[in-house]
Phi, psi and omega in degrees: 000151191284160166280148200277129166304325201280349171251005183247137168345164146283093225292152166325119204278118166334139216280328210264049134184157204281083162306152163261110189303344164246046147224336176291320194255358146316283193317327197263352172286307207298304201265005173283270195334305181095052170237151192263114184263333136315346174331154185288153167252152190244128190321145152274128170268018175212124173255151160317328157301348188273328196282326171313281214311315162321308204280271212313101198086026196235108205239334177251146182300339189283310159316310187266018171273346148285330170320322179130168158223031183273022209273131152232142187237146160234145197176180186285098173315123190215351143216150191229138157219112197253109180229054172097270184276350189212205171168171161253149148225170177234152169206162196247132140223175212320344152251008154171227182245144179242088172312141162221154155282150151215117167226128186317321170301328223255301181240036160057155175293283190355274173323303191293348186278342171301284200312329193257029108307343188265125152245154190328144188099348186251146180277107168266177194202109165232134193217147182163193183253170183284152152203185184231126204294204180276332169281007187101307154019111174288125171218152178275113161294116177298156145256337191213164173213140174224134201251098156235069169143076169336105138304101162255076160222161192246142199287167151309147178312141191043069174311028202267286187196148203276081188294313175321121179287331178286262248307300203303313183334294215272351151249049194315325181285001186248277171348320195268336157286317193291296210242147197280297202311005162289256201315338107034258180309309183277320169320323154297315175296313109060249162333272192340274182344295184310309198286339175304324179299315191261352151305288174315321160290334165277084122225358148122353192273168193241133195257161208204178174208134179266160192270124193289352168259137160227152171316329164244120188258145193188173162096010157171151216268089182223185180248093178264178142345083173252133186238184169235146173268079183316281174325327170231022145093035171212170202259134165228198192218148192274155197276141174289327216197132175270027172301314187279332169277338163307301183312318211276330182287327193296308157286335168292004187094348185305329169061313146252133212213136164203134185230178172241106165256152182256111188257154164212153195223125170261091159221175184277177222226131184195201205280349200221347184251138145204155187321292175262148186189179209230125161212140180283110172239157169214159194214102172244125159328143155075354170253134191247188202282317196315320176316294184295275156043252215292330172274329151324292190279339165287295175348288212282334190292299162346292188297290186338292167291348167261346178272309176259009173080008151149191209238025164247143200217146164260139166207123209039052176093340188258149174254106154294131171276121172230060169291152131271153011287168177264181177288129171265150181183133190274129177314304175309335183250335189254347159314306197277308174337301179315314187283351189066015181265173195267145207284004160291337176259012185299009190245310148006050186312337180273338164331284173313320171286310184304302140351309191288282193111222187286113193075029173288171200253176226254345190264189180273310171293329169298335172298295214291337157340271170319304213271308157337295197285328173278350178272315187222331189308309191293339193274002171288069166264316193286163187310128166214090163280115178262148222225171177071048206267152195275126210290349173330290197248050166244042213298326191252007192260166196274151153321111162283148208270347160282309146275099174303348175276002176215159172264167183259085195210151171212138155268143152254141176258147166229146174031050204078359204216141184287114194257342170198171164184146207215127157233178159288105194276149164310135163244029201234093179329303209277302187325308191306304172352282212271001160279288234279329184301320180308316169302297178328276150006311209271318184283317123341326174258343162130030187275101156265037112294330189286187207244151179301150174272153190242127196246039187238314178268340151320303183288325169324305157319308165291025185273322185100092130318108175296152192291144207246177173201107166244161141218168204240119192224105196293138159280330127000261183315332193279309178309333176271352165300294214243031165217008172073037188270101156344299182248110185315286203300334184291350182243008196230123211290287202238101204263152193265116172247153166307098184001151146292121165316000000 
């Protein structure tokens, strides 16, 4: 059995890491003394939001002295005013700041030899009643004090916020004390996740969960993740994407299907990319992409207004609307706009080439690919789902059945950046094939991104999928939208960063 902390020394600081040594010899006084900078803890029954809520119409200390002195509250000490015989503090917890009193009559020579012990940063434990200071100021009055969880770190400088943008990354437990708008942040994301979860559920879909390793990688054109498996002596890959198994559920009869998934991509790293991320997929039986459209623009709409409070949103300096309807728009019309050609010749690969210049690619989707992506995507800022996409770079997606050269698909952009896609799925067996086949070719030729053949999900497919409609929606990317986020790592509590030299 361990030794009570509170009667043992201060252990030797361990060689492979740096402490800070007048916090480090703070700690070994304290457990000199025969206080426990560690104890075990006792629940609060008061957050700083509840003591606000209390607080509204009790402007005096004497109203708010029927509530009672039974408060027990806790949080991150985060300003200390030590003024001889009493002091002040503020302290945080999960839901804001909380002012305390402290006066030695009040918390005993014990307690106060605690409180004139305590530095920024140390976990308190305080109980006692509300009162209201001389400017009106909701204060916690102590009756008691307590140290349960020593800081031996000295907080940042202007312990206000933490301006290095890696540093707040690589350091999220500090960040998320430090600077409100973080907390925040994850707090709203949060928010997002729920209201998504339980939309889909009153809409009849059933949320479900897919396997994050898989043998095969597949359900979207990426470079993935490979580990191994000892016990059974094989290689598997981190799933890019639950697409093909949402489907294989889709045959099984399950008919709405939706999950929040942890996706990984060996691909490189910017403001809207990082290796691990979160999307959201859904799959409804019997619904084509108009359907989804239109269950989209309900979503987005939704979230906007219970999450920011209405269906105008500021992002980076700009107002996006996510009034309805969004913009609808055919790839082929923003393709030919872009090319400055007539939407008859959009199919015109020398047209097109021409356009391009030097090293344009040789096929018609790659073309239309290109020109897209360096032509128009950034000019999407209000919700625009573009339609009409060349079936090329469309591996998984149903035939329109008028043009076979295009799919029955929409992606949406908001603010320059693609936030879902979505299509009408193949349900045609011999079809998937011979795509999968294509992708092999592709891979073969040195696409280490195309998709592997899955001959499992082929045979699902010959079971017959009824006609289907899914999309894929970042969860990531929706969160910089709707926090005014810069950066893809500003919405990912610990986002895959570089060794530190």
């Amino acid at each position: 059995m361990a030794e009570n902390a509170a009667t043992v020394s201060a252990l030797a600081a361990p060689a492979m890491f740096t402490f800070d040594t007048e916090r480090l010899n703070k700690l070994e006084a304290l457990r000199a003394e025969g206080i426990n900078p560690y104890p075990t803890g006792k629940l609060p029954n008061l957050s700083a939001a509840q003591a606000l809520a209390l607080g509204e119409g009790k402007e005096t200390t004497e109203s708010l002295a029927e509530l009672g002195q039974d408060f027990r509250f806790a949080g991150r000490l985060m300003f200390k005013n030590d003024m001889g015989k009493a002091g002040f503090a503020r302290a945080l917890d999960r839901t804001g700041r909380l002012q305390v009193y402290v006066k030695k009559d009040l918390v005993g020579e014990a307690g106060f030899a605690v409180w004139k012990k305590l530095d920024l940063g140390d976990q308190i434990e305080v109980e006692g009643g509300l009162m209201r200071t001389r400017t009106g100021e909701l204060t916690l009055q102590a009756t008691s004090i307590r140290l349960v969880g020593k800081c031996i770190r000295s907080l940042p400088d202007k312990w206000h916020g933490m301006e290095d943008a890696e540093l707040r990354r690589r350091q999220r437990y500090v960040d998320l004390f430090v600077n409100d708008g973080a907390r925040e942040t994850f707090v709203k994301r949060s928010r997002i996740v729920r209201y998504i979860r339980t939309f889909f559920e009153e809409r009849g879909f059933l949320e479900v969960e897919t396997p994050m390793m898989h043998a095969i990688p597949g359900g979207a054109t990426a470079r993935p993740f490979q580990t191994h498996h000892n016990a059974l002596d094989m290689e598997l890959f981190l799933r890019v994407a639950p697409e093909l198994f949402l489907k294989r559920l889709i045959v099984g009869g399950l008919e709405r299907v939706f999950e929040v998934n942890r996706n990984f991509r060996n691909e490189g790293l910017d403001a809207t990319h990082n290796p691990e991320f979160t999307m959201l997929e859904f799959y409804w039986a019997y619904a084509q992409w108009e359907q989804l459209a239109d269950l989209t623009e309900e979503l987005l709409h939704g979230l906007t207004t219970e999450v920011c409070g209405g269906e105008n949103i500021q992002y980076q300096g700009r107002e996006i609307s996510f009034a309805r309807p969004f913009r609808r728009a055919g790839y082929d019309e923003l393709v030919a706009e872009a090319a400055g050609i007539a939407l008859a010749d959009v199919r015109n690969i020398e047209k097109l080439r021409a356009f391009i210049g030097d090293g344009a690619p040789k096929s018609l989707g790659a073309c239309w690919e290109r020109i897209f992506d360096e032509h128009i995507e950034k000019t999407l800022v209000n919700p625009t789902f573009v339609t009409r996409f060349p079936i090329e770079i469309s591996p998984l997606a149903r035939r329109n059945d008028a043009e076979p050269d295009l799919a029955d698909r929409f992606e949406l952009f908001v603010a320059g950046r693609e936030i879902a896609n979505a299509f009408n799925e193949l349900a045609d067996p011999v079809d998937q094939a011979q795509r999968f086949e294509a992708q092999v070719s592709a891979k073969d030729a040195g696409n280490e991104e195309a998709m592997h053949f899955d001959a499992d999900y082929v045979e699902a497919l010959c079971y017959g999928m009824p006609p289907t409609a899914g999309e894929g929606i970042g969860i990531d990317r929706l969160v910089m939208l709707l926090t005014d986020s810069l950066s893809i790592r500003d919405v990912i509590l610990f986002p895959t960063l570089r060794n530190k030299a």
